[in-house]
TORTORPA-950091 format. One record per residue: residue number from 1; x, y, z of N, C-alpha, C in turn. Coordinates in steps of 0.1 Angstrom, whole numbers, plus 5000, padded with zeros to 4 digits. Example, Ala and Ser with C-alpha at 12.3 -4.5 7.8 and 13.67 -1.06 7.14 Angstrom:
REM TORTORPA-950091
NODE    i   nxx   nyy   nzz  caxx  cayy  cazz   cxx   cyy   czz
NODE    1  5132  4943  5078  5123  4955  5078  5132  4967  5078
NODE    2  5128  4978  5071  5137  4989  5071  5129  5000  5079
***
This chain:
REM TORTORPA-950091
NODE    i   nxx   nyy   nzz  caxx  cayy  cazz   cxx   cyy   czz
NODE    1  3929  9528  3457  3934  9524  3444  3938  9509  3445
NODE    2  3936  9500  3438  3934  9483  3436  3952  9484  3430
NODE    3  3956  9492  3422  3968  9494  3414  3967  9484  3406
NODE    4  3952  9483  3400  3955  9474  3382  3956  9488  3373
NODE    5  3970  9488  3367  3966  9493  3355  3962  9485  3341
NODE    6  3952  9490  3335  3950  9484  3325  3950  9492  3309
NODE    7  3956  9489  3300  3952  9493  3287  3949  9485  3280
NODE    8  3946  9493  3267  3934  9489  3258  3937  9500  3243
NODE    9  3937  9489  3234  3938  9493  3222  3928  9499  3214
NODE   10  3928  9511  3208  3916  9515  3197  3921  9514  3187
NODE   11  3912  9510  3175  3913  9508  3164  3915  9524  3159
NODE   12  3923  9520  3147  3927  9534  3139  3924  9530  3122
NODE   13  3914  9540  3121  3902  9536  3108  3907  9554  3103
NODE   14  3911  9555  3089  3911  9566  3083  3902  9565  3073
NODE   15  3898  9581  3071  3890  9581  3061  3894  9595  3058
NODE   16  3901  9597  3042  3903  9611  3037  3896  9614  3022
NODE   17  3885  9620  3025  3875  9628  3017  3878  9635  3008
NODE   18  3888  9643  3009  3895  9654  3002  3906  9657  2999
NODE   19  3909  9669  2995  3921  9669  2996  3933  9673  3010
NODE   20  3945  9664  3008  3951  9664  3020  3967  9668  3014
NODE   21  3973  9673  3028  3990  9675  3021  3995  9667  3026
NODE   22  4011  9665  3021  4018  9655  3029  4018  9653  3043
NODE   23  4024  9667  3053  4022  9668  3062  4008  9666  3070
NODE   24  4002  9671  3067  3988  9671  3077  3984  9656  3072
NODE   25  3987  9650  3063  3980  9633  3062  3984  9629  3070
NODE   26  4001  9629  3073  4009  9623  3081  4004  9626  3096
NODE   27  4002  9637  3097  3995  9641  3114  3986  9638  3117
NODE   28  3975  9635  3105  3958  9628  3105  3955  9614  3104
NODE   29  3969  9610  3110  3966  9591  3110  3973  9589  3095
NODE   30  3979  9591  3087  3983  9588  3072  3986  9576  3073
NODE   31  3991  9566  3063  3999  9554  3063  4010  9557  3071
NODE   32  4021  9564  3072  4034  9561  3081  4030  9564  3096
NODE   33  4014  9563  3099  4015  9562  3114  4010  9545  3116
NODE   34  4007  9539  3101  4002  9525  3106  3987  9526  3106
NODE   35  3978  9533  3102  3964  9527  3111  3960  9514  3102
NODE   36  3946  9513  3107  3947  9498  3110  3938  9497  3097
NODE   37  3931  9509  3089  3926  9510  3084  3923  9522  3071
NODE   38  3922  9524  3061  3927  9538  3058  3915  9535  3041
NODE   39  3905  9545  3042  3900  9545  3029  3898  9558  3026
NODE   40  3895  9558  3011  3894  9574  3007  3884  9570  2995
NODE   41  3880  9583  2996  3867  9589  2986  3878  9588  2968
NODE   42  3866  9584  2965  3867  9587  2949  3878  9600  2946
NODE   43  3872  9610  2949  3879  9626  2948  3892  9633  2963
NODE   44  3897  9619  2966  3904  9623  2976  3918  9625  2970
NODE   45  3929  9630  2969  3940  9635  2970  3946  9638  2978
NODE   46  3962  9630  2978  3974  9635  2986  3982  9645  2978
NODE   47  3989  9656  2986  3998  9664  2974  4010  9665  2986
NODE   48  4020  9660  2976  4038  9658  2985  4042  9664  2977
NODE   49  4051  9675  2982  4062  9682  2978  4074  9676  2975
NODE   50  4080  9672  2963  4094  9662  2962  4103  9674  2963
NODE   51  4109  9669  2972  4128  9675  2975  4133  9679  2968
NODE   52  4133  9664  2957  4143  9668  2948  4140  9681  2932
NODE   53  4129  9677  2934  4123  9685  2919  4115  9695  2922
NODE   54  4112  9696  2936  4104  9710  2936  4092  9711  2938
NODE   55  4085  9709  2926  4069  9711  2927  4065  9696  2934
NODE   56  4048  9699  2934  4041  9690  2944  4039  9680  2934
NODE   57  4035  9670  2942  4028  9657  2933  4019  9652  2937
NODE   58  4012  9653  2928  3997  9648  2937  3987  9634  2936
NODE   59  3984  9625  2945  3981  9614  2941  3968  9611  2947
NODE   60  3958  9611  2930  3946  9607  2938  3945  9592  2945
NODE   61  3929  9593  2947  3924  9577  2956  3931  9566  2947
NODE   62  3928  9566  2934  3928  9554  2927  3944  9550  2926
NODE   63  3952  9559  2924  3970  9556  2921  3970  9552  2940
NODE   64  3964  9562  2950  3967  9554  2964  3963  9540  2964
NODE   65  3957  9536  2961  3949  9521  2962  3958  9514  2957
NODE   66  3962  9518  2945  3971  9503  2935  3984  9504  2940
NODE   67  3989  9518  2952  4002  9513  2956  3999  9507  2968
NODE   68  3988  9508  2974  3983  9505  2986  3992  9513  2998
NODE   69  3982  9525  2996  3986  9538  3007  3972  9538  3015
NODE   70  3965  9533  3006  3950  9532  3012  3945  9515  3013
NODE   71  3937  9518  3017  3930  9497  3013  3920  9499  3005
NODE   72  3914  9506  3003  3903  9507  2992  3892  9523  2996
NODE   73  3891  9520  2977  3882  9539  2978  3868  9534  2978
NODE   74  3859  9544  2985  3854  9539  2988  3836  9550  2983
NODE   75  3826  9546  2979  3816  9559  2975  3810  9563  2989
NODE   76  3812  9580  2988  3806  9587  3002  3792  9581  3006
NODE   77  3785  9575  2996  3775  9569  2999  3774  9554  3013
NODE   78  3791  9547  3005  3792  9534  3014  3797  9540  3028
NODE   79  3798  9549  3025  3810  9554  3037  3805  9549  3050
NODE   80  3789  9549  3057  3784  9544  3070  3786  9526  3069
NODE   81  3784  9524  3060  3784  9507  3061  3798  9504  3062
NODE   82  3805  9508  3055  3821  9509  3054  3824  9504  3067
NODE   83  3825  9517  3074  3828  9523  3086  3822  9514  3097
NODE   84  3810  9510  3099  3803  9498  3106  3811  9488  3108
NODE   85  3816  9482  3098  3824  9464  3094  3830  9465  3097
NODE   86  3837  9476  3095  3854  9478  3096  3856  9477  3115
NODE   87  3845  9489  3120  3845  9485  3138  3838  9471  3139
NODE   88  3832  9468  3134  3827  9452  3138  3839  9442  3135
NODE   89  3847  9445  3126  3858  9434  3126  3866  9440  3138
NODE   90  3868  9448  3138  3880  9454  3147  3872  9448  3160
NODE   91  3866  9448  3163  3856  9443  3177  3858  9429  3178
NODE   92  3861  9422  3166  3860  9407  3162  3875  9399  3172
NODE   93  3883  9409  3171  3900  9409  3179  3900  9413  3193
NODE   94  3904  9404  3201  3905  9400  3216  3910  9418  3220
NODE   95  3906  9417  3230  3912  9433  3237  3926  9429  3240
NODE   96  3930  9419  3244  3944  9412  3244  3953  9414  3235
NODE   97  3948  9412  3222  3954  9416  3210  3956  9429  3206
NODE   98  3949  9437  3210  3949  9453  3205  3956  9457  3217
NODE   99  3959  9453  3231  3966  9459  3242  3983  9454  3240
NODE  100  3983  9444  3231  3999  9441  3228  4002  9449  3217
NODE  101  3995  9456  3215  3999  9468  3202  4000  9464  3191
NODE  102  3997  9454  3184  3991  9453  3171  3989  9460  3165
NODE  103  3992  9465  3157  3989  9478  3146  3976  9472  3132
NODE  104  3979  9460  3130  3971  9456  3118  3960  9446  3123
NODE  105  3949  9455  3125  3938  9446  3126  3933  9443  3115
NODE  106  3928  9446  3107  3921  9439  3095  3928  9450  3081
NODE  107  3931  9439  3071  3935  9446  3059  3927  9436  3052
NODE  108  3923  9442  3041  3912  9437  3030  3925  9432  3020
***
């Protein structure tokens, strides 16, 4: 054993298609874990249960985008080119930079 440890950052790129709940967005990379990246489909939805009132609330792509929960929605069609740029930029940032834990590689 040489005893270099080394780490290395991976990019964190979300993509939610569908429908999602509070909880499980939050466990699937959601915004309150930070990724570095986060788009959704036209017909994607969050549903949160509010504390105070009870019933769920549900927030498609388009209201995610203008609070910016997402960075942008995106057509299942774009979704491979999307997804390409987004690792190409992310590739663009030193491995230096992603190993000091950086959380925001690229926001549009």
């Amino acid at each position: 054993s040489s005893g270099i440890n080394a780490e290395y950052g991976v990019p964190k790129i979300t993509l939610i298609t569908g429908q999602t709940s509070g909880h499980a967005y939050l466990a699937m990379n959601g915004q309150g874990l930070q990724p570095d990246l986060c788009f959704h489909w036209p017909g994607a939805s969050i549903s949160c249960t509010d504390h105070v009132t009870g019933p769920s609330h549900v927030t498609d792509a388009w209201e995610c985008a203008s609070n910016m929960v997402c960075d942008d929605v995106i057509l299942p069609s774009e979704t491979r080119e999307v997804l390409r740029l987004s690792l190409l930029a992310a590739g663009a940032f030193s491995s230096d930079h992603l190993r000091r834990g950086h959380n925001s590689v690229l926001k549009f």
